[in-house]
C-alpha positions as CSV (number, residue, x, y, z in Angstrom):
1,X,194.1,46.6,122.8
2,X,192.0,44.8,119.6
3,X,193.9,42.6,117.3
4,X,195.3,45.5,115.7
5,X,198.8,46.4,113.8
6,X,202.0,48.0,116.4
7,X,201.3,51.4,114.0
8,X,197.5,51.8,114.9
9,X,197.2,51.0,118.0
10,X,199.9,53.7,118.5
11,X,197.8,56.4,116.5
12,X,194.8,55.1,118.9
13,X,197.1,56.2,122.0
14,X,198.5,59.3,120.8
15,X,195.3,60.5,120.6
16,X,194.1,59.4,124.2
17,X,197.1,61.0,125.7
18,X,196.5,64.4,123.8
19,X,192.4,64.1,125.0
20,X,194.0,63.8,128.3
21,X,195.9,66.5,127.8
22,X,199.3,65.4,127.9
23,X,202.2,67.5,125.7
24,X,201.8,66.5,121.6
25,X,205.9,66.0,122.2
26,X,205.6,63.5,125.4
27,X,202.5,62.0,123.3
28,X,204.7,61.7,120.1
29,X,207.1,59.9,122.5
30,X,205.2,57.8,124.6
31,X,203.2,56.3,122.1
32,X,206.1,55.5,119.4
33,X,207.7,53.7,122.9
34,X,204.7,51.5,123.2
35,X,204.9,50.9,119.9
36,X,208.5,49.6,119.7
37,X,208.1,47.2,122.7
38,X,205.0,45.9,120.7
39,X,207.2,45.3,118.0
40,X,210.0,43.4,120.0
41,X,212.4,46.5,119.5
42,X,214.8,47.6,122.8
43,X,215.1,51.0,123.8
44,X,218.9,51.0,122.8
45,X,217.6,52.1,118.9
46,X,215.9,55.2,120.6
47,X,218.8,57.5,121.0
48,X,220.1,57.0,117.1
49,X,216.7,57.3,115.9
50,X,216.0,60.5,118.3
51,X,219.9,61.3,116.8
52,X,218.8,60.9,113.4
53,X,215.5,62.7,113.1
54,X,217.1,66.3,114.4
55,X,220.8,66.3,113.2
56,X,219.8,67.5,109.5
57,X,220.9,70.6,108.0
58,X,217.6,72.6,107.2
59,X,216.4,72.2,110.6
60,X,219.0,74.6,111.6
61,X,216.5,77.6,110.1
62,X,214.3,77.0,112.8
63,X,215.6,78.3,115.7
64,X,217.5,81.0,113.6
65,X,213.9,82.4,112.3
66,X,212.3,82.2,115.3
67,X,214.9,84.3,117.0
68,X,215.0,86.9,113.9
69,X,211.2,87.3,114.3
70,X,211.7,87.8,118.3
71,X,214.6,90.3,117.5
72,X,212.6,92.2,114.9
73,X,209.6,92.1,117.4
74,X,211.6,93.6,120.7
75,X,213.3,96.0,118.4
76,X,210.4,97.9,117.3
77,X,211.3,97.1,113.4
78,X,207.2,95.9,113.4
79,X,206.1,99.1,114.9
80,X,207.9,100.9,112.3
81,X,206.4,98.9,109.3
82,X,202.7,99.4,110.8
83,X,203.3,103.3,111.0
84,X,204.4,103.0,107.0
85,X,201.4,100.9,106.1
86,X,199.3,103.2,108.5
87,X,200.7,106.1,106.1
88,X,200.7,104.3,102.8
89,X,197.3,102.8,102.7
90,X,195.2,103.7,105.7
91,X,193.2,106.5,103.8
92,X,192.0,103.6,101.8
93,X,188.4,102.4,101.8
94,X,188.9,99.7,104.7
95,X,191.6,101.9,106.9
96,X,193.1,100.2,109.0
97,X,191.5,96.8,108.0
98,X,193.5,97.2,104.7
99,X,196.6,98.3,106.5
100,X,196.0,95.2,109.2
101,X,196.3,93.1,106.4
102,X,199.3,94.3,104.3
103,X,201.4,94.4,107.5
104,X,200.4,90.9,108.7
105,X,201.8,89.4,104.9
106,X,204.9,91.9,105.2
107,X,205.5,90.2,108.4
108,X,205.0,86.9,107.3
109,X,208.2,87.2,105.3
110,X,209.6,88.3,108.6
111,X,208.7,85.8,111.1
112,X,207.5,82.8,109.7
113,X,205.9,82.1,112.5
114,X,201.6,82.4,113.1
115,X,201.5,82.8,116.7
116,X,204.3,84.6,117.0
117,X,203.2,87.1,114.6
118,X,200.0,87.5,116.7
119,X,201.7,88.1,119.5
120,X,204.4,90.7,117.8
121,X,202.3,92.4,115.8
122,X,198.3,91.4,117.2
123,X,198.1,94.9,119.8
124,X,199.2,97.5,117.3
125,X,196.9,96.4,114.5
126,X,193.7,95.6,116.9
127,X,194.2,98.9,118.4
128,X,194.4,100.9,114.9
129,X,191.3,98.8,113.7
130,X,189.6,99.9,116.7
131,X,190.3,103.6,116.3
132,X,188.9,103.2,112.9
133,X,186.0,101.6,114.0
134,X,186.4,98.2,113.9
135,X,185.0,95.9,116.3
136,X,187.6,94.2,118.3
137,X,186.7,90.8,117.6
138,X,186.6,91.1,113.9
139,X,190.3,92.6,114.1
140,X,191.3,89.8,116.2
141,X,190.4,87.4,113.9
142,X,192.0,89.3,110.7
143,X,195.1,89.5,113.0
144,X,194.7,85.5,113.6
145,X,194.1,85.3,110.0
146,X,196.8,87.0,108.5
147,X,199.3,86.1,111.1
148,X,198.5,82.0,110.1
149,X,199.7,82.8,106.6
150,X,203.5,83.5,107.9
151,X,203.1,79.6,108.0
152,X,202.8,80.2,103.7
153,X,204.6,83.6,103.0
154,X,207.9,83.0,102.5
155,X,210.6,82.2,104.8
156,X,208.5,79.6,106.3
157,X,209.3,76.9,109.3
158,X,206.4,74.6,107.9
159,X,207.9,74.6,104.2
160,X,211.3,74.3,105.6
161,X,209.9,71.3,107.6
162,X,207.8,70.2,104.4
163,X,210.5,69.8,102.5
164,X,212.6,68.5,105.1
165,X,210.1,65.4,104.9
166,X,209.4,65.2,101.4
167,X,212.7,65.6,100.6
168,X,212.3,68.2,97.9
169,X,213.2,71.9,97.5
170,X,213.2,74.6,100.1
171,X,213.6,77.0,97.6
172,X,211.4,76.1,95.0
173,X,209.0,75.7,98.0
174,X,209.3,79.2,98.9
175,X,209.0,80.7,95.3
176,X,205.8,78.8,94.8
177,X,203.8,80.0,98.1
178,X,204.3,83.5,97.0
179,X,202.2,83.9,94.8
180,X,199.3,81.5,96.7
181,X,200.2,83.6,99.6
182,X,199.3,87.2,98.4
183,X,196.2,85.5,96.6
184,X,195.4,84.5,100.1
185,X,195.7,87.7,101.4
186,X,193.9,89.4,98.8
187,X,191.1,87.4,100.0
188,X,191.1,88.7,103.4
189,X,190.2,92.5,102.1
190,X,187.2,90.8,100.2
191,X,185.8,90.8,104.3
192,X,186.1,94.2,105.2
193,X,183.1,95.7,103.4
194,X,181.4,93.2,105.2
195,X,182.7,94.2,108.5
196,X,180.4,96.1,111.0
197,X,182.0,98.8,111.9
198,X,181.2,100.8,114.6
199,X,180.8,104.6,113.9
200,X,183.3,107.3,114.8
201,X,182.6,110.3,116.8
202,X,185.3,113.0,116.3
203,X,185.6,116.6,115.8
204,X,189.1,116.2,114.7
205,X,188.0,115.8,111.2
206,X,189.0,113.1,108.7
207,X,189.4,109.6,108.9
208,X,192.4,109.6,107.4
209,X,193.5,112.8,109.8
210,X,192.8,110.3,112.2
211,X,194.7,107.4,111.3
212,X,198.1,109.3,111.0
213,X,200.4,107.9,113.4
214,X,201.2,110.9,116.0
215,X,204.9,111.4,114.7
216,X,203.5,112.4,111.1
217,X,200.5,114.3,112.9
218,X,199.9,117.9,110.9
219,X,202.4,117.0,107.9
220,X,200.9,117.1,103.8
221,X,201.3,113.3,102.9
222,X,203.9,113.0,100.6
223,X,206.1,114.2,103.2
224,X,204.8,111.9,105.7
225,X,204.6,109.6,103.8
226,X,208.6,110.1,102.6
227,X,209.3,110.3,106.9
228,X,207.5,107.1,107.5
229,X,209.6,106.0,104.7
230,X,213.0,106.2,106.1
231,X,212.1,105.7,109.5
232,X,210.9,102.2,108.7
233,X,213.6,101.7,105.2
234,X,215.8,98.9,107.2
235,X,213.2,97.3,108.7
236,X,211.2,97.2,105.1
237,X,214.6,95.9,103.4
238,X,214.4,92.8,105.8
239,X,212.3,90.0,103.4
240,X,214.2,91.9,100.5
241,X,217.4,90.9,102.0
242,X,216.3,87.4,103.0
243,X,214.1,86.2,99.9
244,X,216.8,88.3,97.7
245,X,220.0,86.5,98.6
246,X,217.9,83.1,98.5
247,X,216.2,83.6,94.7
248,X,219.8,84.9,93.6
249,X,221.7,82.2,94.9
250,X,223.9,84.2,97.1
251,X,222.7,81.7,100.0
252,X,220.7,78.9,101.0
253,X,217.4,79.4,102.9
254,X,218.9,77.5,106.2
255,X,221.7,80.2,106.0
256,X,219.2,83.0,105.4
257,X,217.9,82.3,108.7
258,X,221.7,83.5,110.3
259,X,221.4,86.1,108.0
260,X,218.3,87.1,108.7
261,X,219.1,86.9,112.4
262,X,222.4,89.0,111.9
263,X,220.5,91.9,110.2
264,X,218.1,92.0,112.7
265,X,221.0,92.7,115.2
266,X,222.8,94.9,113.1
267,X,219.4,97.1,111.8
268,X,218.6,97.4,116.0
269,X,221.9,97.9,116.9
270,X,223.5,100.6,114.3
271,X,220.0,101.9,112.8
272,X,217.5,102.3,115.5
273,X,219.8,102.1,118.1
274,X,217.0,100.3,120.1
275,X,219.4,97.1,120.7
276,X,219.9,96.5,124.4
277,X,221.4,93.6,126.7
278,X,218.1,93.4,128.3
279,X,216.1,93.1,125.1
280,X,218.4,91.1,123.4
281,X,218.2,88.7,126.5
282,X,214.8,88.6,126.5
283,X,215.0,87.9,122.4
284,X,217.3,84.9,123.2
285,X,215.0,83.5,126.4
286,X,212.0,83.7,123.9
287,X,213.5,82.2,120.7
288,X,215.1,79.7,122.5
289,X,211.6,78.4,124.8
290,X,209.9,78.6,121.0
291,X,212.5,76.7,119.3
292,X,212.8,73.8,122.2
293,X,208.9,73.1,122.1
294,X,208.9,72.5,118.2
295,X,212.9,70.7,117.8
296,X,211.7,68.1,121.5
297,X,208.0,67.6,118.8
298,X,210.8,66.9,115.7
299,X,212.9,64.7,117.8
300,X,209.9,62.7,119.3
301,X,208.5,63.1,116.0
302,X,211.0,60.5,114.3
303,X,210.6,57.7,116.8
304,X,207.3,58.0,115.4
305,X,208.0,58.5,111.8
306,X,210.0,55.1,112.3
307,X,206.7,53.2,113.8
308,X,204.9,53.9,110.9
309,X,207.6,52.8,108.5
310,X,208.3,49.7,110.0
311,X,204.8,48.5,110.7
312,X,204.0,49.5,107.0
313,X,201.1,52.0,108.3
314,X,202.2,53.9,105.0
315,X,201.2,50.9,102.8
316,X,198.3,50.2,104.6
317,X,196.4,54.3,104.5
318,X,197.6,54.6,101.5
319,X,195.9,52.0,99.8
320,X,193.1,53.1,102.1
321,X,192.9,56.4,100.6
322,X,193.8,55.2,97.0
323,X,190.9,53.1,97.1
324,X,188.4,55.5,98.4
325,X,188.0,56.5,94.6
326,X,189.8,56.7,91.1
327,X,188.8,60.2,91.1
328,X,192.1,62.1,92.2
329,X,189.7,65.3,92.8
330,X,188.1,63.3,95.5
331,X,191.0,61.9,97.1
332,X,192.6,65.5,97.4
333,X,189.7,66.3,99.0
334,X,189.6,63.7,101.6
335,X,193.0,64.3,102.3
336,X,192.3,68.2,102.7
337,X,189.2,67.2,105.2
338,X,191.5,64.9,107.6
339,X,194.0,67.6,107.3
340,X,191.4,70.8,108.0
341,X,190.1,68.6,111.4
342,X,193.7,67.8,112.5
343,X,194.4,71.8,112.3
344,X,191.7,72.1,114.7
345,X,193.0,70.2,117.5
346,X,197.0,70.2,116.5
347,X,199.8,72.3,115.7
348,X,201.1,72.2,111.9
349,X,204.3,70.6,112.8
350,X,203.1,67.6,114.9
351,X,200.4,67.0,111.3
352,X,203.0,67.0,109.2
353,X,205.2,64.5,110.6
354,X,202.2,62.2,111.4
355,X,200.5,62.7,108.3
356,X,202.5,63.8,105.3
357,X,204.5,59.9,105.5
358,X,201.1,58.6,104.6
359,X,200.1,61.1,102.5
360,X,203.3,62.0,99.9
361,X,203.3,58.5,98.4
362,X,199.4,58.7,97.6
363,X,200.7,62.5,95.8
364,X,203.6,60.7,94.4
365,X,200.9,57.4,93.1
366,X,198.6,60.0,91.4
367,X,201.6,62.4,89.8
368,X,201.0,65.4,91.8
369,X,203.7,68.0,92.0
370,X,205.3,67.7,95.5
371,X,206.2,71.7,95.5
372,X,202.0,72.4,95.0
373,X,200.7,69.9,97.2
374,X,203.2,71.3,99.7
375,X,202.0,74.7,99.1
376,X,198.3,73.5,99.1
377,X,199.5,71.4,102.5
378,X,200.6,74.7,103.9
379,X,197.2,76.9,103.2
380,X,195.4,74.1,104.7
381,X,197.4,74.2,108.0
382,X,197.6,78.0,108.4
383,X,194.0,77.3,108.3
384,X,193.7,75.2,111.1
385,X,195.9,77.9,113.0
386,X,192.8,79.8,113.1
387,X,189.9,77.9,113.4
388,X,188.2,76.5,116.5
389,X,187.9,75.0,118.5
390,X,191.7,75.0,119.5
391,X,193.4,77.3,116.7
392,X,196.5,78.2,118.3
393,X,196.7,81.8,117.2
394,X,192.7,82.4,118.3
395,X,194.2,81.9,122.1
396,X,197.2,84.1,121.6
397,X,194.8,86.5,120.0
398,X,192.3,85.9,123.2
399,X,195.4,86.8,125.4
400,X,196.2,90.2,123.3
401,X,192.4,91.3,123.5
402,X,191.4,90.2,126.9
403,X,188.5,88.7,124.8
404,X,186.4,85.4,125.4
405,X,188.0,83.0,123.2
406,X,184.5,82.4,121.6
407,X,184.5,86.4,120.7
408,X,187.7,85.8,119.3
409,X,186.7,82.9,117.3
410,X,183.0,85.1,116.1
411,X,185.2,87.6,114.5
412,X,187.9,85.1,112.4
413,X,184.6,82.9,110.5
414,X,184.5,85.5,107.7
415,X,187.8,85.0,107.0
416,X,187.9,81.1,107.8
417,X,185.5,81.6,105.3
418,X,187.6,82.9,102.5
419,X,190.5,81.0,103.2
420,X,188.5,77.6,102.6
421,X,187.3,79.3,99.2
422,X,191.0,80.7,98.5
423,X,192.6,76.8,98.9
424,X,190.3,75.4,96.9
425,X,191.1,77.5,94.1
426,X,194.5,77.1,94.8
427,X,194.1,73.2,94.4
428,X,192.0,74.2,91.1
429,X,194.7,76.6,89.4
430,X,198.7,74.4,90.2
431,X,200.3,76.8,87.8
432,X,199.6,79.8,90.5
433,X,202.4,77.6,92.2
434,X,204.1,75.9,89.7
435,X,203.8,78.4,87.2
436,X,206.1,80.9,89.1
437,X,208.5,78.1,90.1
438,X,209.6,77.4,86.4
439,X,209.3,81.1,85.5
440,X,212.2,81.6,87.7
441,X,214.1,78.5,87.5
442,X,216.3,78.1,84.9
């Protein structure tokens, strides 16, 4: 290695071990080690600081999301919701497209989870955007699109771990990406008259005839529409519940992730009755893979949160960046660039724990609110969910489709599109964020 600080040369090889192809986690690890016997430090420290990193409170609402989102998935509570919307809006101009989209951010208050979402949701929406007329790519990549902004929808396991970092409000964090979030979605609709659809031959009549999910089949629509209703009211109650209890105080997001979790077993278990050992099995099997991958990226993650402390790598980019320009409109944007290119080749988690220690005291320097550069953090991530070459939801949406991951990737630049335009107004406007934050706190 060059003459170079313990910090950077353990950047340098955490990005050779990921180019050959080695786990982000064992990366994360196996750098920060190389790093510690660079600095004269023994291994005994590695068990506190492992320890250390995972035994906090609001990381608890990871696994307990992840596992309501698997439970809501295997119980058929995202079916229901997609019929509703089917009902509600799919006579719309846009069909299914619109419907597609309003179910993706309804779910995103569900699962907090992008590829999850995909994966739960992804084969019902692709293959009511394909009745309509949709080409399957370009519903793949709304799907890949709207399932990334579970990451900024409310309850979220990148603002939990956000604030987890930056030491700041999980609620406030929450009430400010609601707002960002549905302006984000909004965007996504702005797409569809620009979609090529692919014409419909039917002698069944309407569109809208055809879009009704078979239950409803032959009914007027209010009454269809009232069915669709209560078949889906429990599982439509569920971000009501969950943001509810949390804006009101009657509990804390970490515990609205039990809670969360506990409905989800109730609503499957005394509502739809579709609650089953088997199902709940394979619920547990799946949270539990889910939440091991990104609590073993956490725990690896704070050996190498301490490198960069110790070495002073904070000090050092910061200046870096502060010195780049005294315009803070550049620096944001530098900041948003580094953050867009690491979203195409890592998850969100392992870029906030490497980046956000460098980045939140250049925020802090230049007075910017640490609840909108979160939510403006978050956008910017949920991006890189979805855009190539290695957006993680554009695989799990390759998987769902049977599609070429290129097709796949063809069908979400529209909407990468969009998104890029919708955080950069986002940045523009803080009071979308911050605006609704002291609206509702006292």
């Amino acid at each position: 290695m060059p003459d170079i600080g313990a910090g950077t040369q353990m950047l340098i090889l955490f990005f050779i071990l990921l180019v050959l192809r080695l786990p982000v986690a064992f990366a994360l690890g196996l750098s920060a080690l190389y790093a510690m016997w660079v600095l004269g430090f023994g291994l005994d420290l590695v068990g506190d600081l492992i320890a250390t990193g995972i035994a906090k409170y609001s990381l608890l609402a990871i696994p307990f999301f992840i596992l309501a989102g698997a439970l809501m998935g295997s119980l058929g509570i995202a079916e229901r919701m997609i019929r509703f919307f089917r009902v509600l809006i799919g006579g719309l101009p846009g069909g299914m497209g619109v419907v597609g989209t309003a179910v993706c951010l309804f779910w995103g208050a569900v699962s907090g989870s992008g590829p999850a979402s995909v994966a739960a949701i992804g084969p019902l929406i692709i293959k009511g955007m394909e009745e309509d007329g949709y080409s399957r790519a370009f519903a793949a990549g709304l799907v890949c699109t709207g399932a990334a902004l579970s990451i900024v929808i409310p309850p979220s396991i990148g603002l939990v771990i956000y604030g987890v970092i930056a030491e700041t409000s999980i609620s406030d964090l929450f009430i400010a990406a609601i707002v960002p979030g549905l302006f984000m979605g909004l965007l996504m609709l702005a797409t569809l008259p620009f979609a090529r659809k692919i014409p419909h031959r039917s002698g069944d009549g309407s569109s809208l005839d055809r879009l009704v999910p078979p239950p409803y089949a032959g009914l007027p629509y209010h009454k269809r529409l009232g069915r669709a209703f209560l078949d889906s009211f429990w599982g439509l109650m569920t971000p009501v519940v969950i943001l509810g209890g949390i804006y009101s105080g009657a509990f804390t997001p970490t515990e609205a992730a039990l809670v969360a979790t506990v409905y989800a077993l109730l609503v499957g278990g005394l509502f739809y009755k579709t609650l089953t050992l088997k199902g709940l099995y394979d619920s547990l099997g799946e949270a539990a893979a889910s939440s091991a991958v990104v609590m073993l990226v956490v725990a690896y993650a704070s050996l190498f949160g301490w490198v960069v402390t110790v070495d002073d790598l904070i000090g050092q980019y910061s200046d870096t960046l502060l010195g780049i320009s005294d315009n803070q409109w550049v620096i944001l944007a530098v900041i948003m660039l580094v953050l867009l290119l690491a979203g195409m080749f890592m998850d969100a988690i392992t870029i906030m724990f490497i980046c956000l220690p460098i980045f939140l005291p250049v925020a802090s320097h230049l007075g910017w609110d640490p609840v909108w550069f979160g939510v403006l953090v978050m956008i910017n991530l949920a991006i890189g969910l979805f855009t190539p070459p290695v957006g993680i939801n554009l695989y799990v949406a390759a998987n769902v489709t049977r599609l070429p991951l290129e097709r796949v990737a063809q069908g979400a630049i529209p909407f990468l599109i969009m998104s890029i335009i919708g955080m950069a107004i986002v940045a523009l406007l803080p009071e979308m964020s911050t605006g609704v934050v002291a609206l509702l706190k006292p």
